[in-house]
N, CA, C and O of each residue as an XYZ file, in Angstrom:
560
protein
N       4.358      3.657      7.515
C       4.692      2.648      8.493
C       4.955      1.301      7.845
O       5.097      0.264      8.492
N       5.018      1.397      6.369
C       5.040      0.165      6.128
C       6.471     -0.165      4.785
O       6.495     -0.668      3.662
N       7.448      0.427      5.674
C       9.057      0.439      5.288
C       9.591     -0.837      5.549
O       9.875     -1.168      6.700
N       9.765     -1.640      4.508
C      10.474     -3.132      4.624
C      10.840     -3.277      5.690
O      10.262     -4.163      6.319
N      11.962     -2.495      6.415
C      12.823     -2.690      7.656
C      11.896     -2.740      8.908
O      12.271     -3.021     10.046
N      10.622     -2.424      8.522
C       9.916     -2.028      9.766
C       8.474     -3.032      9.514
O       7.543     -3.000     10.319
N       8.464     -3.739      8.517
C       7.504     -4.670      8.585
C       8.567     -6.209      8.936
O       7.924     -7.068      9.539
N       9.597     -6.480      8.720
C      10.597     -7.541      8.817
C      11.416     -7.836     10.185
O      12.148     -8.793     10.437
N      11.018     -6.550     11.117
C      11.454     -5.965     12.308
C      10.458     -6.886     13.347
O      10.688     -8.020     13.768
N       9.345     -6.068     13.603
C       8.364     -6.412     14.135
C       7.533     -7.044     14.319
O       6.605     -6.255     14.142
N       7.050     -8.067     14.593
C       5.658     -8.800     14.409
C       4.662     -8.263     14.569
O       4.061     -7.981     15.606
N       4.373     -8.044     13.242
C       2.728     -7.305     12.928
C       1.982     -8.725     12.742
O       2.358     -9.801     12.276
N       0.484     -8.173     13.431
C      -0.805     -8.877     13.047
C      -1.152     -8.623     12.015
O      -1.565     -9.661     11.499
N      -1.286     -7.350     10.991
C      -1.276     -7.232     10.091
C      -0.830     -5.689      9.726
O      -0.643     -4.855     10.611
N      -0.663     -5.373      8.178
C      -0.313     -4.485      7.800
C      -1.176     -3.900      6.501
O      -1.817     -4.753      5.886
N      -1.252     -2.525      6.026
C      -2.133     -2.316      5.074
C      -1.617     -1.281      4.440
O      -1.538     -0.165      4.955
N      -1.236     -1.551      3.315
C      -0.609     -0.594      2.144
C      -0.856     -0.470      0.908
O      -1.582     -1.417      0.608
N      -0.609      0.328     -0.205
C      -0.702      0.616     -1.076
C       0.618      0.365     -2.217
O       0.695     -0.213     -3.301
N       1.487      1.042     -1.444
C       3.029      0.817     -1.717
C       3.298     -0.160     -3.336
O       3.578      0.230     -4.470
N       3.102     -1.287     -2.872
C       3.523     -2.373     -4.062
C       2.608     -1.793     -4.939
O       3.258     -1.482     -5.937
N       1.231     -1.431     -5.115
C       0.729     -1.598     -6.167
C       0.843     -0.056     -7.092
O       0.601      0.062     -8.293
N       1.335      1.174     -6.026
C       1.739      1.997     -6.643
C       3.333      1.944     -7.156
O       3.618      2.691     -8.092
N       4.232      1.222     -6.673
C       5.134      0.783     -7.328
C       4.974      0.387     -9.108
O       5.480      0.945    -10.081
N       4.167     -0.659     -9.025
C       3.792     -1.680    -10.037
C       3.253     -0.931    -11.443
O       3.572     -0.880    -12.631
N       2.309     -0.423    -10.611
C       1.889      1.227    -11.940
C       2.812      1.906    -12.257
O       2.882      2.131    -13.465
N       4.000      2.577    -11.283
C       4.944      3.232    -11.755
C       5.969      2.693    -12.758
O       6.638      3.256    -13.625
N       5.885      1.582    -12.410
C       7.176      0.762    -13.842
C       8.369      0.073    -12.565
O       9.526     -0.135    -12.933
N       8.017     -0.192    -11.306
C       8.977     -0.608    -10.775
C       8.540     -2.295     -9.757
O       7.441     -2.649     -9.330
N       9.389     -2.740     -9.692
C       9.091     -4.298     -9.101
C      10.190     -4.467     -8.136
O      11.336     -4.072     -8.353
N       9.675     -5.268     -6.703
C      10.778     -5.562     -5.417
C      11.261     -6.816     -6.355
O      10.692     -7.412     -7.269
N      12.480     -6.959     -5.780
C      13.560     -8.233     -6.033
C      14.464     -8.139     -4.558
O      15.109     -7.250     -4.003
N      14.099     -9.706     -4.226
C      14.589     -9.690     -2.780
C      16.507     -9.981     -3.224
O      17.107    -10.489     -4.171
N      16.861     -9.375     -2.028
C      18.581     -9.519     -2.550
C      18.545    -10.966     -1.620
O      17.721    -11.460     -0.850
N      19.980    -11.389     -2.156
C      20.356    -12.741     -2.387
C      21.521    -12.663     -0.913
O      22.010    -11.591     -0.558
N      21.765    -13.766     -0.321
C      22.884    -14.078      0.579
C      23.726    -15.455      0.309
O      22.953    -16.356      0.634
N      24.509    -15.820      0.026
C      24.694    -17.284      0.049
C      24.017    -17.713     -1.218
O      24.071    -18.941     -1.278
N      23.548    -17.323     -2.007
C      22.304    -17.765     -2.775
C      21.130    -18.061     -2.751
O      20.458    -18.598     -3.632
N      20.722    -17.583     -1.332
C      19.558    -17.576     -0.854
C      18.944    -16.388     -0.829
O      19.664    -15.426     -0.564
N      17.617    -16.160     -1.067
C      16.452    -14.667     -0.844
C      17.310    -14.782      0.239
O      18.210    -15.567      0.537
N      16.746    -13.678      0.824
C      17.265    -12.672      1.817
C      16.055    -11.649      1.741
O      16.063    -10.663      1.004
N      14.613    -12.131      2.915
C      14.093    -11.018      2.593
C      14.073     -9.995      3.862
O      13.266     -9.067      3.812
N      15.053    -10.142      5.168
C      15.553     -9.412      6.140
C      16.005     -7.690      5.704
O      15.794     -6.654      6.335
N      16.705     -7.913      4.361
C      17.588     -7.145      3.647
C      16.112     -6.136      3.228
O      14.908     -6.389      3.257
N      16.958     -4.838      2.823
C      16.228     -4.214      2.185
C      15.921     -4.626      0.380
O      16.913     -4.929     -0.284
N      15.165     -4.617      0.004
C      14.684     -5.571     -1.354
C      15.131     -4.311     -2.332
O      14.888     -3.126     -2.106
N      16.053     -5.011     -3.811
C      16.213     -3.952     -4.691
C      14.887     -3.425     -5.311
O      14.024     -4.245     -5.624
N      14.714     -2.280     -5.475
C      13.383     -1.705     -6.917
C      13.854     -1.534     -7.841
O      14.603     -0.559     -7.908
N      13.707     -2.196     -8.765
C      14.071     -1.821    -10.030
C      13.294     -1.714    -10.747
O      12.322     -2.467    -10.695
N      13.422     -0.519    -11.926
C      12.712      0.069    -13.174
C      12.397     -1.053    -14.025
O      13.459     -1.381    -14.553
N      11.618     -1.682    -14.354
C      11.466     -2.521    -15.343
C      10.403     -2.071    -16.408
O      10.332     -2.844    -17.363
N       9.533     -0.949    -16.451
C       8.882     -0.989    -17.699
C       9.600     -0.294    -18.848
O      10.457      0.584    -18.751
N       9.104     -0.837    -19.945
C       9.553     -0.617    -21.244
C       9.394      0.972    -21.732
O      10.050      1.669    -22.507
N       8.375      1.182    -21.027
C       8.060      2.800    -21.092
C       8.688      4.042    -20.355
O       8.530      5.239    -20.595
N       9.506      3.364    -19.311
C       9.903      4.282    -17.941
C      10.786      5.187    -18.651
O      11.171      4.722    -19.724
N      11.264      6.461    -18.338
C      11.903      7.426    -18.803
C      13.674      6.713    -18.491
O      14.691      7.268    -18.905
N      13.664      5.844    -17.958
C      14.721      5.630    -17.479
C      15.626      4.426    -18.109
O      16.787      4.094    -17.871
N      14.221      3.675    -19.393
C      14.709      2.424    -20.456
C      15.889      2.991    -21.099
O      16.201      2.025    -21.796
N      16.602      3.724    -21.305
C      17.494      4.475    -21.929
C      18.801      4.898    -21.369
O      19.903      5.239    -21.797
N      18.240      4.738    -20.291
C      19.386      4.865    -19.058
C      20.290      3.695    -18.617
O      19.750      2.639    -18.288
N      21.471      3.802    -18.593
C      22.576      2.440    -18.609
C      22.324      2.352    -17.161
O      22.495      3.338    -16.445
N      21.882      1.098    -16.641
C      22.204      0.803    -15.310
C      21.015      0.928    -14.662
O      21.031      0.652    -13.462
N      19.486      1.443    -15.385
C      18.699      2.556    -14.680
C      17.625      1.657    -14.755
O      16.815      1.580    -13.831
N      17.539      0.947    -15.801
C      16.535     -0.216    -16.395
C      16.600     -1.685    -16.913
O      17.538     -1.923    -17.673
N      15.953     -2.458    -16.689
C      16.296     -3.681    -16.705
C      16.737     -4.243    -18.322
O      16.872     -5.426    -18.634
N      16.871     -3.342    -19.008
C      16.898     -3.169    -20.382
C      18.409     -2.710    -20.128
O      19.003     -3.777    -20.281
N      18.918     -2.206    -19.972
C      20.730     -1.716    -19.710
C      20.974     -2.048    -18.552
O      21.559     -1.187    -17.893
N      20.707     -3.131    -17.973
C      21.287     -3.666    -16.509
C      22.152     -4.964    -17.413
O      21.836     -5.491    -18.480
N      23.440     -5.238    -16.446
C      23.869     -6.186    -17.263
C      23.705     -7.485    -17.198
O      23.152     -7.806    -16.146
N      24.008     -8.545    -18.028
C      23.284     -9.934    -18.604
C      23.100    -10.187    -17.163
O      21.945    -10.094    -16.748
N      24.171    -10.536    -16.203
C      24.128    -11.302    -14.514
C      22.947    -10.505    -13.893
O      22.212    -11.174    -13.166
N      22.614     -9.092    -14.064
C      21.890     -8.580    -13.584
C      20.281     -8.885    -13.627
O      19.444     -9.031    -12.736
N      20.224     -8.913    -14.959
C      19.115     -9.405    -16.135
C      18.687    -10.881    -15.417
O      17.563    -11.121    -14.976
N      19.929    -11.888    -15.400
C      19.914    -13.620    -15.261
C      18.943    -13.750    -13.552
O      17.959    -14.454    -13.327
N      19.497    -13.029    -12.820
C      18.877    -12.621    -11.381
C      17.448    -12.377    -11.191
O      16.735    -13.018    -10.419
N      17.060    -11.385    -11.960
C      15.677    -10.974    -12.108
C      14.765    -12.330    -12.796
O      13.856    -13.016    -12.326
N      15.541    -12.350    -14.248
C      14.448    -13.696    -14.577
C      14.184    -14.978    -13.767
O      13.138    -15.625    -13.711
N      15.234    -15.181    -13.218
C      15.367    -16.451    -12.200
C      14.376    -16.027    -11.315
O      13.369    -16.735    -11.305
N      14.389    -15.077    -10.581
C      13.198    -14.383     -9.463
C      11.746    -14.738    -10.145
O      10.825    -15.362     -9.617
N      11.790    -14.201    -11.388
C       9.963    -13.865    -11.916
C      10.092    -15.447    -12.044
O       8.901    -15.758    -12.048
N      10.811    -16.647    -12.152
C      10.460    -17.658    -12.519
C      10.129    -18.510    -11.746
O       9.308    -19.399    -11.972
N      11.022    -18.244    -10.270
C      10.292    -18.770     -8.914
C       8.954    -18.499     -8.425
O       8.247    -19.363     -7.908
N       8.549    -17.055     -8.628
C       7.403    -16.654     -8.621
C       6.181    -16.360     -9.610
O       5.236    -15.609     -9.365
N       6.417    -17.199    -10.932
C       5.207    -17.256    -12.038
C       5.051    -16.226    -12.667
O       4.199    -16.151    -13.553
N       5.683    -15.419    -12.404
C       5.261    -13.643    -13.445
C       5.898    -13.827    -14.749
O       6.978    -14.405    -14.627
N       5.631    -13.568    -15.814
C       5.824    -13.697    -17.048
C       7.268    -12.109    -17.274
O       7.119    -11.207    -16.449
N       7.932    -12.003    -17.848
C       9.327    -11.035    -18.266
C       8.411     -9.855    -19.392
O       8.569     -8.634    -19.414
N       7.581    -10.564    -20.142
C       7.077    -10.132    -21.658
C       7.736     -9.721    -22.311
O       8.863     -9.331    -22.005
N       6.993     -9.661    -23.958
C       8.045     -9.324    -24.926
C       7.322     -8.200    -25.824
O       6.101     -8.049    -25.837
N       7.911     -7.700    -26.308
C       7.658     -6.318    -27.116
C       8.209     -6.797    -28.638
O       9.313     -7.322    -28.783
N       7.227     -6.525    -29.807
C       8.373     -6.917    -31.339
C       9.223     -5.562    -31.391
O       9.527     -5.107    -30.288
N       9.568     -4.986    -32.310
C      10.808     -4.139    -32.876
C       9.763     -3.122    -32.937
O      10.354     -2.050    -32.814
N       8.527     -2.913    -33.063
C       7.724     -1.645    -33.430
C       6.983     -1.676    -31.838
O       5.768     -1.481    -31.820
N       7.573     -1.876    -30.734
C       7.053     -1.447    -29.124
C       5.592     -2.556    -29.017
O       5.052     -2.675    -27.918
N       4.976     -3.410    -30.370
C       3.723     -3.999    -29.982
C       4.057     -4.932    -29.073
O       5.124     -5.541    -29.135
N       2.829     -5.195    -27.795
C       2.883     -5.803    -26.977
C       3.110     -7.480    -27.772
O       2.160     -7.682    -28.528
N       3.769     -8.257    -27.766
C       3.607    -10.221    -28.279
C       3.280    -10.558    -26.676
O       2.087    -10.391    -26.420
N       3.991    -10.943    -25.682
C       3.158    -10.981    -24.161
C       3.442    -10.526    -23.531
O       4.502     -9.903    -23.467
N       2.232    -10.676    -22.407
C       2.404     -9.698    -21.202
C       3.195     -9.711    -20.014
O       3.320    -10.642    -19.219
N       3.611     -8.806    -19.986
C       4.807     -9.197    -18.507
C       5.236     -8.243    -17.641
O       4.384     -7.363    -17.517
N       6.275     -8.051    -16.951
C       6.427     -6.832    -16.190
C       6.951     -5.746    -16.964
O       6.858     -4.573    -16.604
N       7.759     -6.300    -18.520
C       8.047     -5.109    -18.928
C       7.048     -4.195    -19.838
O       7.438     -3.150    -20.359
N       5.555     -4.758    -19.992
C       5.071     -3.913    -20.556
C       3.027     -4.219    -20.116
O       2.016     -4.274    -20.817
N       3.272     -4.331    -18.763
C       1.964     -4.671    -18.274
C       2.526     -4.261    -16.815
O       3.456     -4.782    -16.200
N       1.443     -2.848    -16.320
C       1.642     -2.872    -14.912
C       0.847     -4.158    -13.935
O       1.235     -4.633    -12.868
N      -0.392     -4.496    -14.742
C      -0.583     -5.999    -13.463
C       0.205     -7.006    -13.356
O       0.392     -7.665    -12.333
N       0.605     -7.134    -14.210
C       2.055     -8.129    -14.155
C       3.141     -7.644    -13.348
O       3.990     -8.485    -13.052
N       3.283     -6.581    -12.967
C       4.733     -5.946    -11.966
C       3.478     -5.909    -10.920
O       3.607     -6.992    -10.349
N       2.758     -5.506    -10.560
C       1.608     -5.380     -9.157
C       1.830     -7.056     -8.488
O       2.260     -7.387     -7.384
N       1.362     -7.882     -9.609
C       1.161     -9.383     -9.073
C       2.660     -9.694     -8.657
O       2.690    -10.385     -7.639
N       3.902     -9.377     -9.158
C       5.356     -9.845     -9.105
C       5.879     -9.217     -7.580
O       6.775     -9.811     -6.981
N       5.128     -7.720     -6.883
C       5.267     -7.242     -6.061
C       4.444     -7.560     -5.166
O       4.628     -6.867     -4.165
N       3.510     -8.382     -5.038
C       2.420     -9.179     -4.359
C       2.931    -10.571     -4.211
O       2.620    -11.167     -3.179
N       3.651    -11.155     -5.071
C       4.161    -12.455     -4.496
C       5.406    -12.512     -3.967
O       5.817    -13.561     -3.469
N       6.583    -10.753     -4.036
C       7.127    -10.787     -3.310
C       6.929    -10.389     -1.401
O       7.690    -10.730     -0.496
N       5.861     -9.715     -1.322
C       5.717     -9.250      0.170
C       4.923    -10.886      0.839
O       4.890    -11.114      2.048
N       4.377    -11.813     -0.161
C       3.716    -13.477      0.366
C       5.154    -13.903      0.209
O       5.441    -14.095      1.390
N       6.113    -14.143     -0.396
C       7.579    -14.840     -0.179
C       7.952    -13.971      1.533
O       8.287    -14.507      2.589
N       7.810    -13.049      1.342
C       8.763    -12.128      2.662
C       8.144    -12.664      3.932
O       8.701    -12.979      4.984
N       6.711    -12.702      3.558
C       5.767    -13.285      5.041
C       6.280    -14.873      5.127
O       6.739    -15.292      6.190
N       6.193    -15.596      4.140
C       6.261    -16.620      4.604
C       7.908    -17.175      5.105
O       8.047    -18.244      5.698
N       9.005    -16.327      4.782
C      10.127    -16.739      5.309
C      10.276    -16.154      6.877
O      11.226    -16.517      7.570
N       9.510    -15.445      7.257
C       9.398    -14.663      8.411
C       9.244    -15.910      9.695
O       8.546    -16.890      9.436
N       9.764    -15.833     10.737
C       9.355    -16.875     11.639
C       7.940    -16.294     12.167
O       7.364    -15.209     12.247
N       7.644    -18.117     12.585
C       6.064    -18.090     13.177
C       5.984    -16.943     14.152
O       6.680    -16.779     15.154
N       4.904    -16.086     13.634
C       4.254    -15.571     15.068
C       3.718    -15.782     16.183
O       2.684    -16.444     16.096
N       4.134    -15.359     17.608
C       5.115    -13.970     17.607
C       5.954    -14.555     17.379
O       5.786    -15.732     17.061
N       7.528    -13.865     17.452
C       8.496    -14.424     17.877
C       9.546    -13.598     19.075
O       9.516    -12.376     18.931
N       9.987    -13.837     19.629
C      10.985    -12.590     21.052
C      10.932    -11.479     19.920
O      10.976    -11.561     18.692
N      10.816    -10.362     20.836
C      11.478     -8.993     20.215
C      12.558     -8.756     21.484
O      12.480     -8.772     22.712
N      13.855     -8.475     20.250
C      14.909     -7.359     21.350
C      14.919     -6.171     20.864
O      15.094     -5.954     19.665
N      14.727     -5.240     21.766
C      14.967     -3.900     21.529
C      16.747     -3.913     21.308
O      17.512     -4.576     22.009
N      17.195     -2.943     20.072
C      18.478     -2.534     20.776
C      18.568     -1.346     21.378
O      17.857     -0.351     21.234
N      19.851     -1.594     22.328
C      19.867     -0.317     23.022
C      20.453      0.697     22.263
O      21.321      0.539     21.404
N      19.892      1.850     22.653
C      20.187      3.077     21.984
C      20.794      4.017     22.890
O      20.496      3.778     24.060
N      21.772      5.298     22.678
C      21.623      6.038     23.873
C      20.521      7.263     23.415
O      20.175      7.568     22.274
N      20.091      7.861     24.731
C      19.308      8.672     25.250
C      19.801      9.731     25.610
O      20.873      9.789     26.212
N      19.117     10.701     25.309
C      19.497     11.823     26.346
C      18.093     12.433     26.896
O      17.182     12.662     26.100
N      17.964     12.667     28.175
C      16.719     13.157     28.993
C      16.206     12.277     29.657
O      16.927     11.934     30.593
N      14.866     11.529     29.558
C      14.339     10.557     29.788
C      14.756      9.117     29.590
O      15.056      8.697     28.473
N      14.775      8.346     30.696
C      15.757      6.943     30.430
C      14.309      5.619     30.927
O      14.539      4.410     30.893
């Protein structure tokens, strides 16, 4: 129950998940997409692979490591609005600092200050709900 579209939808009193932080362990971090140049956290938020370890660092397009430079420029700009460190790895994989690409609390905390960005662009609670209409068949 706790699908972006359906927490950004509704006015919840609250919500309780796991989601981000099993993300964060897995090697992956939300990045809210952009409109105008603005977050956009209405939108469904990209996941992207960012650990250094993921089966997928190898993969063109798959990891933030073969995503290209504009792609790359996007993400750092994000972790920089929100304080999360990128980290760096030397040439032999040793950690020099910690960051999302080679520290899952660092992608947990980056996915924790994105769902506090998402709340706080959200209008005050409540606010109107419209249903849209749908059609039916049977019961109306």
């Amino acid at each position: 129950m706790t699908a972006h579209v359906l927490l950004s939808r509704y006015p919840w009193y609250s919500v309780d998940s796991a989601s981000w932080a099993k993300a964060g362990a897995f090697g992956r971090i939300y990045v809210p997409r952009q409109t105008n140049g603005e977050y956009n956290f209405l939108a469904d938020p990209y996941t992207l692979n960012v650990s250094c370890e993921s089966p997928t660092a190898k993969k063109r397009g798959r990891n933030i490591a073969t995503m290209t430079k504009q792609e790359q420029k996007v993400i750092h700009q994000w972790l920089h609005q929100i304080g999360v460190p990128f980290g760096k790895n030397d040439a032999d994989g040793n950690v020099v600092e910690q960051g999302i690409i080679n520290y899952h609390g660092s992608r947990k905390i980056a996915n924790l200050r994105f769902y506090e960005a998402m709340v706080d662009s959200l209008p005050d609670w409540p606010w109107p709900f419209y249903a849209k209409a749908r059609k039916t068949k049977g019961f109306h």
